[in-house]
N, C-alpha and C positions, 0 to 999 in steps of 0.2 A: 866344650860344646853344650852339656847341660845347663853350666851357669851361663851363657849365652842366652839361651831360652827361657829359661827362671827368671831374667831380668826385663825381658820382652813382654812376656804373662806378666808379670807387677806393672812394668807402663800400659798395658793395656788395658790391664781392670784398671787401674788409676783414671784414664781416659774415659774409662764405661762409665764410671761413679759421677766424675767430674760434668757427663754430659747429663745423667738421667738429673743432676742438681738443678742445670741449665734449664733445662726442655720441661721438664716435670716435675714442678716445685709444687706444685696444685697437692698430688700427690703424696707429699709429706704429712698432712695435714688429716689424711684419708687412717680412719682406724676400722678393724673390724671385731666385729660382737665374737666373741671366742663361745657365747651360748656354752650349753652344760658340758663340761668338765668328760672328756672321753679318752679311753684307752684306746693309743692311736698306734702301728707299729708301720713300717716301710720294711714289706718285704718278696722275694721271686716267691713264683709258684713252688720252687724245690722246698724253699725252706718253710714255707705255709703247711707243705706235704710233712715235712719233719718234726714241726711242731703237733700238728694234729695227731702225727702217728705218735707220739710220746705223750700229748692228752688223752689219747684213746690207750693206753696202758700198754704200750708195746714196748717188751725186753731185750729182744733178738732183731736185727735188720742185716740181713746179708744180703748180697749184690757182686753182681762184675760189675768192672767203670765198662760203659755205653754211654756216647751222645743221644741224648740231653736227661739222661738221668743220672748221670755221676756226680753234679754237683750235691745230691742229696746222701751221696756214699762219702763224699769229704766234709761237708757237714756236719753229720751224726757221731766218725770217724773222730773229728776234733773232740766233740764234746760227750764222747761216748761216757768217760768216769763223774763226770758232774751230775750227771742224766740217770746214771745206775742202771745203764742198757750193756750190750753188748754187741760191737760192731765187726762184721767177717767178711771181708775181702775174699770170695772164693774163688779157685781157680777156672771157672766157669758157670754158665747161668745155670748148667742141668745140677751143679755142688750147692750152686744159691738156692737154687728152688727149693731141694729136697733137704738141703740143711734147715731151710724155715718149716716144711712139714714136720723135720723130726722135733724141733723146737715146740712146737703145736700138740703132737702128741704125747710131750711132756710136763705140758700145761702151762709153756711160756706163748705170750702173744708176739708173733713174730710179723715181718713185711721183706720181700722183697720186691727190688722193681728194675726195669729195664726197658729195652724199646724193642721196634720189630723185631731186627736179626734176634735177638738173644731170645724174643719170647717164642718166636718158633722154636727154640734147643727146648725152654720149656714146658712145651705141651702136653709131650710124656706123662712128667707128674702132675700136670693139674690132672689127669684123668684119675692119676694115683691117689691124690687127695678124694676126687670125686668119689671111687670105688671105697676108701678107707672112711669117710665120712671123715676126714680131717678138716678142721677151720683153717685156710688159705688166704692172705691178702695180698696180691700181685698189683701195683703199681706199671701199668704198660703207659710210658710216654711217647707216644709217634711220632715221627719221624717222616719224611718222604723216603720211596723205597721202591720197587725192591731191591733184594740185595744190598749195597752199602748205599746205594741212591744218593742224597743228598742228606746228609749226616748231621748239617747246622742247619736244616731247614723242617720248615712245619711241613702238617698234613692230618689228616682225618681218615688213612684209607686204612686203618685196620679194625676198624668196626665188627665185620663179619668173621675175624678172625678170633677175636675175643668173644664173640658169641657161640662159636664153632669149636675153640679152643680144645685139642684131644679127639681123639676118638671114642665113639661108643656114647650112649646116651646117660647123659646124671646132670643133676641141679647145679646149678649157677648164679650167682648173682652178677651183673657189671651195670656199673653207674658212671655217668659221664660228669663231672662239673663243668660248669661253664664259666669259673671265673678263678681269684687267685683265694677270694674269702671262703667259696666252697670248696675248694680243695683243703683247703684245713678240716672245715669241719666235715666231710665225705669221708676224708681219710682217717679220722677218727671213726667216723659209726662204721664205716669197715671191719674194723676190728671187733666191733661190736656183734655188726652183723655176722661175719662168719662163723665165731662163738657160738652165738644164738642158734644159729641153722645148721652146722656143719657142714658148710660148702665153702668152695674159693669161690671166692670177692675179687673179681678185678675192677681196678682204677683206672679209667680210659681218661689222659690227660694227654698232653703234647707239647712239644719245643716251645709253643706260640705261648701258654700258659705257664712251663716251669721256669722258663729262662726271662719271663717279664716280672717288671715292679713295680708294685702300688701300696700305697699308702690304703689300711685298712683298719678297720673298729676290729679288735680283739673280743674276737666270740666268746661269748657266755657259756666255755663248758665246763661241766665238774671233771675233774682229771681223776675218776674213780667209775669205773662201770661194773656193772652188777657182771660176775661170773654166772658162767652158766656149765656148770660140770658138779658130777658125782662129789662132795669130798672125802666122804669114804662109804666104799661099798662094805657090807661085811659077810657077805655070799661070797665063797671061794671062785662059784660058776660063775661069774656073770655075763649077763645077755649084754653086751656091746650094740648089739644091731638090735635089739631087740624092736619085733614090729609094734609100728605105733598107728594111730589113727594120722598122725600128725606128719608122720614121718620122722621125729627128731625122735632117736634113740638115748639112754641116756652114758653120760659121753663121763669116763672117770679116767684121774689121772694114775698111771703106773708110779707106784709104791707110797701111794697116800690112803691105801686101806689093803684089806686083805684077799681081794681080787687078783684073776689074773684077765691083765688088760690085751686080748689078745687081737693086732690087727693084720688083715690078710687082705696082698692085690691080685688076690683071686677069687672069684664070686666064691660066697659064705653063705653060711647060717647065723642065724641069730646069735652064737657062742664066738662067731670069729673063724669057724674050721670051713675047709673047700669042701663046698658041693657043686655036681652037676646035672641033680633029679629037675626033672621038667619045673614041677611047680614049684620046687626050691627057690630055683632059679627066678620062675615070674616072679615068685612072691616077695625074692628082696627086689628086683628091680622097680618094681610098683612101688614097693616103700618108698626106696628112695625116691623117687619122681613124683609124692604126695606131695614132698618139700615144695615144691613148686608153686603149688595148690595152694598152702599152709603160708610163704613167703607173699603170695599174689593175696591175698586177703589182707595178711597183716601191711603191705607195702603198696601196695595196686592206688590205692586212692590219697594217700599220703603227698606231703611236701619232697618226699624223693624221689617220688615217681612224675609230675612234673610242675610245672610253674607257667603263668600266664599273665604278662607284662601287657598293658597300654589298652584300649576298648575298641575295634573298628571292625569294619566289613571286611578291609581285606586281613588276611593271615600270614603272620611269616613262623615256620614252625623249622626248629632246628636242636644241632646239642651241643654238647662242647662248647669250644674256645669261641665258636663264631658268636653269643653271645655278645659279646661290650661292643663288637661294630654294628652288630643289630641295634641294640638298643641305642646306639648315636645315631643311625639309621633315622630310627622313629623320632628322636627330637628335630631332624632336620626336615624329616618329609611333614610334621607338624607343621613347621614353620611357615609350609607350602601349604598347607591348610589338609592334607589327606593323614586323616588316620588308622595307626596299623592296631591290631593286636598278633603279639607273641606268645607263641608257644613254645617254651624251653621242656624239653623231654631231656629226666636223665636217667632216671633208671629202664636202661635197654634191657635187661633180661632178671625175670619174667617182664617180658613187655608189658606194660599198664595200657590195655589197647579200650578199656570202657574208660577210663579215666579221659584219655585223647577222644576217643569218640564223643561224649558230653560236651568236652571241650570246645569238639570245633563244630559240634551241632547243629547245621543251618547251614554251614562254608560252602559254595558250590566249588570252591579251588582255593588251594594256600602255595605259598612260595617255600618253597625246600633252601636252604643253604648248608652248604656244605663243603668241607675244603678235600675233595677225590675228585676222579675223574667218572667214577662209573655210576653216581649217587646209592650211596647205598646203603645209607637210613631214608633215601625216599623210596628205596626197592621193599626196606621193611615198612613203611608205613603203609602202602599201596596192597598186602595183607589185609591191612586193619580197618584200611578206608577208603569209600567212594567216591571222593571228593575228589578235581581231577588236581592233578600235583605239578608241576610246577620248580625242575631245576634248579637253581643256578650254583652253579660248582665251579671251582677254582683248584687248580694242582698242578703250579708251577713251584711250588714251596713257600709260597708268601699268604699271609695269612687277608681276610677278605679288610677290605677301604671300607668304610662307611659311603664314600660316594658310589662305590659298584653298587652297594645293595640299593639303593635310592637309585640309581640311573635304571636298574634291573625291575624295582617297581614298577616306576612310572610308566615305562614299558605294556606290563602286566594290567596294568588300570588303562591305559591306552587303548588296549583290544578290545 
C-alpha cells in the first residue's frame, strides 16, 4: 500500500518538474540578489517561545501537556541536557506553577506555560507569587473556551482573565506579542522583567501564534542578563520587604549569605513575619502597588508598551496574533489607494494609556480587531479613550483573513 503511493508522489513530482521546464523556461534564467548575509531560522511560535526562554537565562520549565502549549514541554523535554535546564512534567498546572515559584525563590529563572482550563487551576499562586514578591513567568496560550471549548482552535478571549488573574490586589505585568519574532524576544525580557520587579509576567500568546511557521531573522540578543538579587546579605535580620520608595525590596537568594530568607502568604512586615495592625497592613500593600508606578515610568513609553505601523487618518488598533492579517490588511487597502495607520498595544498591564493617547491624538474613531465575542481590549481602551471605537470581532476559532479586515474598513470609511 505505501509503496503504491511512493511510486505515484515520484511520477507526480516528475510530471510537476517536467511541466514548470515546459511552461516556464523564462524562469530559469531569473537569479535573485541574496543582499547581506542573514541569520535566517524557520520556526512555530512554541519553539521561538523556547528559544527566547533559554536566551533570557531560564533553568527550570515545568508544565502539564495542554493544547497548544505542549509542543513547548516536548521540546525543551528533548533537549533538556544539551541546554543545562531542567524539564518537569508535573502532575498538574497548580504542581507547575508552584514548582516554578519554588524554583524563583531559589534563584533559578523558571517558566511555565499552559492555556485556559489549566490557567484557571493556576491563579491561586500567581496571587501567591504576588503576595511573596516572587519573580513569575507564566506563558498563557489561548485557546477557544470555555470549558474544553475548542482545543485546536484559536481565540483572544482570555485577556481579562490575565489581567484579573487571582484575587486581592498586587502588581502585574502581561504583554501580548503579536508575532512569531516577538514571542522570542518577549519571552526573553519576561524573565528579565519579572527579576527586575518581583512580579509575575504573563505571556498572552495563542494556538494562531505557537502552532504557525515563519521564516525569521535571529534576534540580536545577549544570552546573559544582568541579575537582579542580593548575593550575599550579611545581616542575620534581613528586611525582605523592606519598604522602598520604589517599591522593589531587596530580593536575596536562601543559603548564598548569612540571612535568613524568610517568605510568608500572609500579609507581613518588612522581616517576612504575619501582621494584622491597621497600618501594617496599608503600608505593605501601598508598597507593593508602587511597583506599578516604578514599572509604568520605566515601561509606559517604551517599544513594549506599543508600536505604530503605516501613516493615515483612519486607525486600526489591536494586539496579539491579529497583527500579520492587519498589516496585509494595510498593503491591500493601499493598493486601493486608502491608508491606514496601526496601533499594535502589547503591553496590557500597567496599561501604557498616555503612550496610546499621544498616539492616536486627533482620531475621532479607530477600528478594534480582535479575535472574542465580547471585545474586550476595546472595553479596556474605551477607559483610556474618547475616540469613538469601533469592533470588529471574530470567535468562531479561526483566526481573522486579511480580506475581513479590508471589507470591514471600507465599510467604516463608507459612513
Amino acid at each position: 500500500f505505501k509503496t503504491k503511493y511512493k511510486i505515484e508522489n515520484i511520477e507526480a513530482t516528475k510530471l510537476g518538474y517536467e511541466y514548470t521546464l515546459k511552461n516556464f523556461k523564462h524562469l530559469q534564467e531569473t537569479f535573485i540578489d541574496r543582499g547581506v548575509e542573514k541569520k535566517i531560522i524557520i520556526t512555530s511560535g512554541n519553539e521561538a517561545i523556547a528559544i527566547g526562554a533559554v536566551l533570557g537565562g531560564m533553568k527550570i520549565y515545568t508544565a502539564y501537556p495542554i493544547t497548544p502549549a505542549s509542543p513547548l514541554l516536548h521540546l525543551l523535554a528533548a533537549h533538556q541536557r544539551e541546554l543545562d535546564i531542567v524539564v518537569v512534567q508535573a502532575e498538574d498546572e497548580i504542581a507547575a506553577i508552584n514548582i516554578a515559584i519554588g524554583a524563583w525563590y531559589a534563584g533559578a529563572r523558571a517558566i511555565t506555560a499552559t492555556s485556559g482550563p489549566g490557567f484557571s487551576l493556576m491563579c491561586e499562586s500567581i496571587g501567591l507569587a504576588g503576595l511573596t514578591e516572587t519573580p513569575l513567568v507564566v506563558i498563557l496560550a489561548q485557546r477557544q473556551g470555555p470549558s474544553t471549548g475548542l482545543p485546536t482552535y484559536t481565540s483572544q478571549s482570555d485577556l481579562k482573565l490575565a489581567l484579573q488573574a487571582s484575587h486581592g490586589e498586587f502588581p502585574k505585568i502581561v504583554i501580548a506579542p503579536g508575532d512569531i519574532e516577538e514571542s522570542l524576544v518577549l519571552t526573553s525580557t519576561a524573565l528579565d522583567l519579572a527579576e527586575r520587579y518581583q512580579v509575575p509576567v504573563i505571556v498572552l500568546v495563542d494556538r494562531y501564534i505557537v502552532e504557525s511557521y515563519k521564516a525569521i531573522d535571529f534576534p540580536n540578543i545577549t544570552p546573559l542578563f544582568e541579575r537582579h538579587y542580593v548575593v550575599e546579605e550579611r545581616d542575620v535580620i534581613f528586611k525582605r520587604y523592606a519598604i522602598t520608595e520604589s517599591g522593589i525590596s531587596p530580593f536575596a537568594i536562601p543559603g548564598m549569605g548569612n540571612a535568613l530568607v524568610k517568605v510568608n502568604s500572609l500579609e507581613h512586615d518588612e522581616y517576612g513575619f504575619f501582621v494584622e495592625e491597621e497600618k501594617a497592613v496599608e503600608s505593605m500593600i501601598e508598597k507593593r502597588l508602587r511597583k506599578m508606578s516604578t514599572i509604568y515610568r520605566d515601561l509606559g513609553e517604551s517599544d513594549i508598551a506599543a508600536k505604530t505601523y503605516g501613516n493615515g487618518r483612519e486607525v486600526i488598533v489591536s494586539w496579539g496574533s491579529t497583527k500579520g492579517p492587519i498589516l496585509e490588511a494595510m498593503n491591500i487597502l493601499e493598493s486601493k489607494g486608502l491608508k491606514m495607520k496601526y496601533l499594535q498595544v502589547i503591553l496590557l498591564a500597567p496599561f501604557p494609556k498616555d503612550k496610546i493617547r499621544r498616539l492616536l491624538r486627533g482620531c475621532e474613531r479607530v477600528l478594534v480587531v480582535e479575535n472574542n465575542a465580547t471585545g474586550q481590549f476595546a472595553n479596556l481602551l474605551k477607559e483610556y479613550l474618547d475616540a469613538e471605537i469601533i469592533s470588529l470581532l471574530k470567535y468562531n476559532g479561526r483566526p481573522f483573513y486579511p480580506e475581513e479586515i479590508v471589507e470591514r474598513v471600507e465599510e467604516v470609511v463608507r459612513k
